[in-house]
C-alpha positions as CSV (number, residue, x, y, z in Angstrom):
1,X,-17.6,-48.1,0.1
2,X,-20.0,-46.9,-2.6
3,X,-22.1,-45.6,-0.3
4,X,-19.5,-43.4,0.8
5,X,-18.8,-41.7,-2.9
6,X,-22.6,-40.8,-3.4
7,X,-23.3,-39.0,-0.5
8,X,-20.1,-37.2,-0.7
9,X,-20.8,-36.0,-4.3
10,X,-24.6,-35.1,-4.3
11,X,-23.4,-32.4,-2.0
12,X,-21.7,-29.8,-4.7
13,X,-24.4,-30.6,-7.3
14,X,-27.4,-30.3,-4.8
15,X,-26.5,-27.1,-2.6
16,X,-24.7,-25.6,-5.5
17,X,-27.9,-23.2,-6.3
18,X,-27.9,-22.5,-2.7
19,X,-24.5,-21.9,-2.1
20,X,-23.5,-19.3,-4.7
21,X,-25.9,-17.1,-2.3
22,X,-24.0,-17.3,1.0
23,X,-20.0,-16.7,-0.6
24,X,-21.4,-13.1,-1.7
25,X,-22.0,-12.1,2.0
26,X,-19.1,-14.0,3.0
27,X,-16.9,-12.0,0.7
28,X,-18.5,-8.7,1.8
29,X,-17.6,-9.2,5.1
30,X,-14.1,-10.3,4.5
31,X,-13.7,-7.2,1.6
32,X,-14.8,-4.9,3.9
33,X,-12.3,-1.8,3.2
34,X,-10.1,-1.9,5.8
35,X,-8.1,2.1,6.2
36,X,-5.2,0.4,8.0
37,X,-4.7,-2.3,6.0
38,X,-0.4,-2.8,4.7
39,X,0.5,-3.9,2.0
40,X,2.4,-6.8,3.2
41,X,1.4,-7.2,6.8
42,X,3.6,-5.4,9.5
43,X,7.3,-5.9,10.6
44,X,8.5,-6.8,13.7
45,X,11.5,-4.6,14.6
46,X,13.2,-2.4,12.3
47,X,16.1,-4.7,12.4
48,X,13.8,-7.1,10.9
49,X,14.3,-7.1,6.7
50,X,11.5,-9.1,5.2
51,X,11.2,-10.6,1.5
52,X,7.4,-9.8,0.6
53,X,5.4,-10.1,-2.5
54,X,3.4,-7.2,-2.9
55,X,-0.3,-7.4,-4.8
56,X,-1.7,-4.6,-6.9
57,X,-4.2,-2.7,-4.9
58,X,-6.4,0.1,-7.1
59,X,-5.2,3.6,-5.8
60,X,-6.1,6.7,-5.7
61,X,-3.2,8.6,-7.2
62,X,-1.6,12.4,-7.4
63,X,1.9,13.6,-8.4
64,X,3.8,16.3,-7.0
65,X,7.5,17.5,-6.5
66,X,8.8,19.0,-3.2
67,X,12.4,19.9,-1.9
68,X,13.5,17.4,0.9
69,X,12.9,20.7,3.6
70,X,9.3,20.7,2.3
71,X,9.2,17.2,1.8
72,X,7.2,15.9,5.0
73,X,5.0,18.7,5.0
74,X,4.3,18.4,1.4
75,X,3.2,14.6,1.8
76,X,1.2,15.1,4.3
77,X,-0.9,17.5,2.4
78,X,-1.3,15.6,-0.3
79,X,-2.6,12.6,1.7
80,X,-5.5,15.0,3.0
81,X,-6.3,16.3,-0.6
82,X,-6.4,12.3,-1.2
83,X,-8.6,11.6,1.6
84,X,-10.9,14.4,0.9
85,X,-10.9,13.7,-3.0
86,X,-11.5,9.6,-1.9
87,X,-14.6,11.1,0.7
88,X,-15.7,13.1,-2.3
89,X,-15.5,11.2,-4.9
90,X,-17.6,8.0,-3.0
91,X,-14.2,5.8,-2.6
92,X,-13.6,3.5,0.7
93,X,-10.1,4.1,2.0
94,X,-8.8,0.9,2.1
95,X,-5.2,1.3,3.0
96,X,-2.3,3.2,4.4
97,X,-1.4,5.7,2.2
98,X,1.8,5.7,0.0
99,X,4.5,7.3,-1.7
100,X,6.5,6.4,-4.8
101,X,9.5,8.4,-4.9
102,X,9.7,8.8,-9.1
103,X,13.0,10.2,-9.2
104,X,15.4,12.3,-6.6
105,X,18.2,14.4,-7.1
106,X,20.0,16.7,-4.7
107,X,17.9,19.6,-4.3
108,X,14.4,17.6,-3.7
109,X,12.3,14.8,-5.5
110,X,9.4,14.2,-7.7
111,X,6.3,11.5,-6.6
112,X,3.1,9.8,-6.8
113,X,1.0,10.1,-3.7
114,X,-1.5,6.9,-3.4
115,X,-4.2,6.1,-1.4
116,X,-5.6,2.5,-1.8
117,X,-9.4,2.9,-2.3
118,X,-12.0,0.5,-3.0
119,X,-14.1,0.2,-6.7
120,X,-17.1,0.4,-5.9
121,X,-19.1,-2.2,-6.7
122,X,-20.1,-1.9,-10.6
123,X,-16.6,-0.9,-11.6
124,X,-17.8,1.9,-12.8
125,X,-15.1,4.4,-13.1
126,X,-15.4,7.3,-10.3
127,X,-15.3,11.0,-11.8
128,X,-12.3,12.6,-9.9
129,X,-10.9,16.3,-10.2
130,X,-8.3,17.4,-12.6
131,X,-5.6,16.8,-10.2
132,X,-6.1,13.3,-9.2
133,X,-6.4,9.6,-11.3
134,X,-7.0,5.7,-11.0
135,X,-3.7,3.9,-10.6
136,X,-2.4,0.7,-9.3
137,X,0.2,0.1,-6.6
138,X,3.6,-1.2,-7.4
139,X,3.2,-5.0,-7.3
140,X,5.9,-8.0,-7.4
141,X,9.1,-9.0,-4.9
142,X,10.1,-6.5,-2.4
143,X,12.3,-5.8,0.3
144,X,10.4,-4.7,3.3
145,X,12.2,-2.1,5.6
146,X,10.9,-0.6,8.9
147,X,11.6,2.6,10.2
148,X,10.8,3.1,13.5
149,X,12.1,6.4,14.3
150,X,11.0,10.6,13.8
151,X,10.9,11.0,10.2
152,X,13.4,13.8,10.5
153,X,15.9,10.5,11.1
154,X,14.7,8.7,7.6
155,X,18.1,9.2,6.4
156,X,19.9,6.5,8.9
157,X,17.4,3.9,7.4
158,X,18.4,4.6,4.3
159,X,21.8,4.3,4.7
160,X,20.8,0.4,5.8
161,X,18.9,-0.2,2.8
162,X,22.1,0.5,0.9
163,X,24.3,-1.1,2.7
164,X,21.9,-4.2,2.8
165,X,21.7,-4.4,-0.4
166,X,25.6,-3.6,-1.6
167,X,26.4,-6.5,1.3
168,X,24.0,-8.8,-0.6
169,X,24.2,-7.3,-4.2
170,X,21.2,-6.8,-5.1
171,X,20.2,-4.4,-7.8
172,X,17.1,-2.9,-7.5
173,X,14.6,-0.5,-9.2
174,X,15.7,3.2,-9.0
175,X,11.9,4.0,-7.7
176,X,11.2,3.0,-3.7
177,X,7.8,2.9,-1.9
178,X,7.1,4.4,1.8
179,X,4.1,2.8,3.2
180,X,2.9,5.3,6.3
181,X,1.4,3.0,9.2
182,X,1.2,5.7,10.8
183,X,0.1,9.6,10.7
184,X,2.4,11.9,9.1
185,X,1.7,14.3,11.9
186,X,4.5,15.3,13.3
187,X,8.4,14.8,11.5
188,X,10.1,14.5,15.4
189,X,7.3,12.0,16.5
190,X,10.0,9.0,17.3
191,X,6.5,6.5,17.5
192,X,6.5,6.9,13.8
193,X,6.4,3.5,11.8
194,X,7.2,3.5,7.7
195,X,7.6,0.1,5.7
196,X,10.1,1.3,3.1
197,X,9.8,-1.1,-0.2
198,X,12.7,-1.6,-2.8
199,X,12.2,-3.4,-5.9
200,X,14.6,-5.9,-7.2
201,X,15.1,-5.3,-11.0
């Protein structure tokens, strides 16, 4: 039995020099940016309501305003000004890009555009254009939605957030995220997937 406690504790004093060395690879390869990554994994069907904790992710960030006739095509153009600013700028993409819907009213709505990035290593601060700035992503609880559907349709999914959360009274933050797993290409494509994130307060 004594025997047993040495050998088993040499171990973290003896490879400790050596083994700071291989974690730094090791993390590399497991940080390696990855463009697709969600925040909170992906949903099954979009019957499927999911309780997720979301982790702050470092984003690339731009606000804007648009009516809701201009709205899809206005998102999509600011994800390509991220994604060009992100290329220029020396960031990693590592995420789906992101909107935070600020405020809405009847005639159109007012948001952040994000696109997670990676800090380079350093920390050092990336010089960006006037239009553009360092943020984080909404973090905390969530409600996961998934729409499944042309985005022309977002509306109907909508209507099920509400009535999910009147049925189960929760009261949430006025802001919600959309989280585009896929390309905002085409507003009739009905492939397209969205995670829609509400906030309880």
């Amino acid at each position: 039995m004594p025997l047993e406690p040495q050998p088993v504790q040499p171990p973290p004093t003896l490879p400790a020099p050596g083994q700071p060395l291989p974690p730094a690879p090791s993390q590399q390869q497991t940080g390696v940016p990855d463009p697709n990554a969600t925040l909170a994994g992906k949903g099954s069907d979009s019957s499927d309501v999911a309780g997720v904790t979301l982790a702050p992710k470092p984003v690339l960030t731009m606000s804007g305003q648009a009516t809701w006739d201009q709205g899809f095509q206005k998102l999509a153009d600011s994800f390509k000004a991220l994604r060009a600013e992100a290329q220029r700028s020396g960031l990693a993409v590592a995420g789906r890009p992101l909107t935070l819907f600020v405020e809405t009213t009847d005639d159109g709505f007012r948001f952040d555009a994000m696109l997670p990035v990676a800090i380079p290593a350093g920390g050092q601060a990336p010089s960006l254009s006037p239009d553009f700035r360092m943020g984080t992503s909404p973090a905390g609880r969530a409600f996961r939605f998934l729409h499944q559907a042309p985005y022309d349709d977002i509306d109907s999914t909508y209507e099920t957030i509400t009535a999910y959360l009147e049925a189960k009274s929760i009261v949430v933050k006025d802001s919600f995220l959309e989280e585009y797993v896929s390309e905002l290409n085409d507003p009739g494509d009905p492939n397209l997937e969205i995670n829609v994130y509400v906030q309880p307060k």
